[in-house]
C-alpha positions in Angstrom: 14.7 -19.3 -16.8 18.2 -20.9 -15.9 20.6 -19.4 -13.3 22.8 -16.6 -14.7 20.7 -15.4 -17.9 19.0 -12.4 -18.6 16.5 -11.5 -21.1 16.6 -8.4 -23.3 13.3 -6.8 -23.4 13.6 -5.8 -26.9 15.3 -9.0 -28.2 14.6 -11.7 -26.2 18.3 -12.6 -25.9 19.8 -14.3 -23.5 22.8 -13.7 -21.8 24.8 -15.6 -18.8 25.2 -13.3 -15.3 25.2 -16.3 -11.9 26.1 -14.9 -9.0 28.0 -17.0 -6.5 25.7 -15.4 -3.5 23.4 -18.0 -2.8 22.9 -21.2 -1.0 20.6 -24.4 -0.5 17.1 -23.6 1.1 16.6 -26.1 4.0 14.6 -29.5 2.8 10.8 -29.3 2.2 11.1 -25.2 2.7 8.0 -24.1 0.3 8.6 -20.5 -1.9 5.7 -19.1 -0.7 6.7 -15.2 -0.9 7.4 -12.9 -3.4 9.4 -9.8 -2.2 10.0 -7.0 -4.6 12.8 -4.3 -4.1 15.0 -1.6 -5.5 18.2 -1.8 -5.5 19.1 2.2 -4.3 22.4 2.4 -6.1 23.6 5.2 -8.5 23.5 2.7 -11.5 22.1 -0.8 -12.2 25.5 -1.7 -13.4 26.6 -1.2 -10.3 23.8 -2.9 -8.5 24.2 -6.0 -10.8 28.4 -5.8 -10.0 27.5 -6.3 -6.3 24.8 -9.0 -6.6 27.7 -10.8 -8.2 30.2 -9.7 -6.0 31.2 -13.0 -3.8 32.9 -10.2 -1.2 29.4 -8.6 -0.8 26.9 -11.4 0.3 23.8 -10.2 -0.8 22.1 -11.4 -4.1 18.7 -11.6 -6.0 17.0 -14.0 -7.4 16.0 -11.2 -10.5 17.4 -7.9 -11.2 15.2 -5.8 -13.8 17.2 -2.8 -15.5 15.2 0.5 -16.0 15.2 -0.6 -20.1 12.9 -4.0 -19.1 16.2 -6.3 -19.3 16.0 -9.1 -17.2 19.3 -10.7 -15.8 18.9 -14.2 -13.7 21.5 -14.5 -10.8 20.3 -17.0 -8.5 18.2 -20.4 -9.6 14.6 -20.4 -8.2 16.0 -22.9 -6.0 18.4 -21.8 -4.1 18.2 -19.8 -1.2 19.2 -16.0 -2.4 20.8 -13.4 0.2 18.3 -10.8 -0.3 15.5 -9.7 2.5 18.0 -9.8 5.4 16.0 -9.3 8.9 12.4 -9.0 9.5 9.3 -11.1 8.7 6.1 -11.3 6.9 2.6 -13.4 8.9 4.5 -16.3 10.1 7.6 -16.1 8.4 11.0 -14.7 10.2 12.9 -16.6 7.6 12.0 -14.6 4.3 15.1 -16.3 2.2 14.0 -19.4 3.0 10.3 -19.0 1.3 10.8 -16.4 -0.8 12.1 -15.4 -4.6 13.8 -11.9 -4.7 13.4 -9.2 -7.1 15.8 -6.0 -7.7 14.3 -3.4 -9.9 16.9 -1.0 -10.7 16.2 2.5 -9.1 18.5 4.8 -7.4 16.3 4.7 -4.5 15.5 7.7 -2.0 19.6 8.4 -1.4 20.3 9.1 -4.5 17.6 10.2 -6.5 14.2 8.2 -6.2 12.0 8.5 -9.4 9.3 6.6 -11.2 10.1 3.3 -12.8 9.7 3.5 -16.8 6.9 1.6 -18.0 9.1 -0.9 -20.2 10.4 -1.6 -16.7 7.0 -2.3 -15.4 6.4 -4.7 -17.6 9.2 -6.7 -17.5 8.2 -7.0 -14.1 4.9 -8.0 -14.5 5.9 -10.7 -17.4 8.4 -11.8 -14.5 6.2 -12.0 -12.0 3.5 -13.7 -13.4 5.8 -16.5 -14.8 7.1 -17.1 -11.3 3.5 -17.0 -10.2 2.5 -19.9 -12.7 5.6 -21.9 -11.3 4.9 -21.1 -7.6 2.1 -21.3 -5.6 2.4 -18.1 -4.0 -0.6 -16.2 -2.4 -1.9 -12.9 -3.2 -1.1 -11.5 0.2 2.5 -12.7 0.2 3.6 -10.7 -3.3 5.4 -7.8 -0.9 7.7 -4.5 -0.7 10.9 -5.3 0.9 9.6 -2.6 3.1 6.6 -4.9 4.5 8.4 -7.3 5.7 11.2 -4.6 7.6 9.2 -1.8 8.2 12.1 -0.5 10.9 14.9 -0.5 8.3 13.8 -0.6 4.9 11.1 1.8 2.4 11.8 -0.4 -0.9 10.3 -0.3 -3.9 8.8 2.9 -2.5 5.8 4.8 -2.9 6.3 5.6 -6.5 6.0 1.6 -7.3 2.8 0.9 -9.4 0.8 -1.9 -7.3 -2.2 -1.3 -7.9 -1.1 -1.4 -11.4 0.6 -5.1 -10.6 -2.8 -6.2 -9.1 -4.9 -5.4 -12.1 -2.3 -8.1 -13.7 -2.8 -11.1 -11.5 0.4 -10.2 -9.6 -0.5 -9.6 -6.0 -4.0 -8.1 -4.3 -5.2 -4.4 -4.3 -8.4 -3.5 -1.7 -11.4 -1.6 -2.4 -12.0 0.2 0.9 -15.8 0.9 1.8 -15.9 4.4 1.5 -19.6 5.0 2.4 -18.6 3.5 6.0 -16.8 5.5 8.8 -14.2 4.2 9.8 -13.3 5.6 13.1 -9.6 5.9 13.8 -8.4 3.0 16.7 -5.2 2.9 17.2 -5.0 -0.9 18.8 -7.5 -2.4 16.1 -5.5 -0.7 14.0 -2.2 -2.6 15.2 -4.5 -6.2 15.0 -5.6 -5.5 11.3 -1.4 -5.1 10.5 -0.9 -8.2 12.4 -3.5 -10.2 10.0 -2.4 -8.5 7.1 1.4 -9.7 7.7 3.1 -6.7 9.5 5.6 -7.5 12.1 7.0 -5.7 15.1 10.4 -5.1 15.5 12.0 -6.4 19.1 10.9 -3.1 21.0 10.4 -5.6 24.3 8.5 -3.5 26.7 9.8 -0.2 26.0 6.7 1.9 25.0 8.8 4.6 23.7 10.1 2.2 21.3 6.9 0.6 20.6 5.5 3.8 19.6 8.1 4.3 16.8 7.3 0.8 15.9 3.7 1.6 15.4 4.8 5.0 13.3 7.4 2.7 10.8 4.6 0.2 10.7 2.1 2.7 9.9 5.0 4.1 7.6 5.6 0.9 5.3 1.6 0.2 5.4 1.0 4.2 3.6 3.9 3.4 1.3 2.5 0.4 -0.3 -1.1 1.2 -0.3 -1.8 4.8 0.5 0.9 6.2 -1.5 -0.3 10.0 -1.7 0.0 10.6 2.2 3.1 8.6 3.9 2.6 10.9 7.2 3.0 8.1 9.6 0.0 9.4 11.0 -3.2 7.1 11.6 -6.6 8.0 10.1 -10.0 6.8 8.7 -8.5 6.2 5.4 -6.1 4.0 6.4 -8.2 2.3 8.7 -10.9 1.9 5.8 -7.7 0.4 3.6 -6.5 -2.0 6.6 -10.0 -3.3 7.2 -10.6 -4.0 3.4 -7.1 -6.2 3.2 -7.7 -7.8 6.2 -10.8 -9.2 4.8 -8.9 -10.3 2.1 -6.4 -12.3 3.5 -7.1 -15.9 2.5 -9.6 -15.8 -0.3 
């Protein structure tokens, strides 16, 4: 899909929308990430308006209205201003490698709720055409929220991806439920680090690395143990962490 288009759901129409928030990604720079968000403003009008806003650089790749239209701002190409800080495996430059989504929701300040199912799908037809164009692993399809666990809980606990995953877009773990999985808080804290979570610069101030470990654990129950984002450790989570560690790579 060309730079500045969207696609009506319903219609198929297309309909010009650039935004002039973007830039060159450095030479040879694989896309290599896919990182999903919502855009947590009251409207999507207004959310589109300052993805196009040159005063306000920050921009999308994609933003996908609640009635499945999808509007193309940045080329594919480009570099889009969209993750900000933070980091996913290797990867401290998530710009660089990745394609940005917006999905319009008002977000946790102003009135989080369920994305509609004509939504979902436009998403998932997105996704899986940027999938067939980039060669972009399984374990790298993310919430804004994975990659910034310190700063950021988009698209939120209410986003379908285990849904997404039954659809080719992304990967969904079967946790061993027949095995205990006692609760350790430093394998715990390795199994993150395979799966892709980073640490935010706490240095060596345990206090700080503490909260670290609770956002972590935070952004980890968001995305894959939706029903209870207590922050606290436990088997199930453990159970989880162990299956999409194993994961990782096939």
């Amino acid at each position: 899909m060309a730079s500045g288009q969207s696609r009506d759901h319903k219609t198929g129409e297309i309909i010009s929308r650039p935004s002039p928030n973007f830039g060159p990604r450095p030479e040879g720079c694989r896309v290599d990430i896919l990182v999903l968000h919502y855009t947590g403003m009251q409207t999507g009008n207004d959310a589109l308006e300052r993805l196009c806003d040159p005063q306000s650089s920050v921009s999308s790749h994609y933003l996908i209205e609640e009635d499945g239209r999808i509007f193309a701002l940045v080329d594919e190409d480009k570099r889009a201003w969209h993750a900000g800080r933070g980091c996913w495996q290797e990867c401290d430059d998530v710009n660089s490698h990745s394609i940005g989504i917006e999905i319009v929701n008002p977000g946790h300040e102003f009135g989080y709720r369920p994305f509609p199912d004509i939504q979902i799908a436009s998403v998932i037809s997105l996704c899986q055409e940027i999938l067939a164009r980039h060669n972009i692993p399984a374990d790298r399809i993310i919430a804004h929220s994975d990659m910034a666990p310190d700063r950021k809980e988009d698209p939120g606990e209410l986003f379908p991806w285990k849904l997404l995953a039954e659809n080719g877009v992304g990967m969904w773990p079967e946790p061993d439920h027949g095995t205990a999985h006692p609760v350790d808080q430093e394998a715990f804290d390795e199994l993150l680090d395979r799966i892709g979570y980073g640490w935010p610069a706490s240095g060596q101030d345990q206090t700080k690395k503490n909260d670290d470990r609770i956002k972590r654990t935070i952004a980890f129950q968001r995305h894959w143990r939706a029903e209870n984002i207590s922050g606290v450790l436990d088997g199930q989570c453990m159970s989880i962490a162990t299956a999409l560690a194993n994961m990782i790579g096939k």
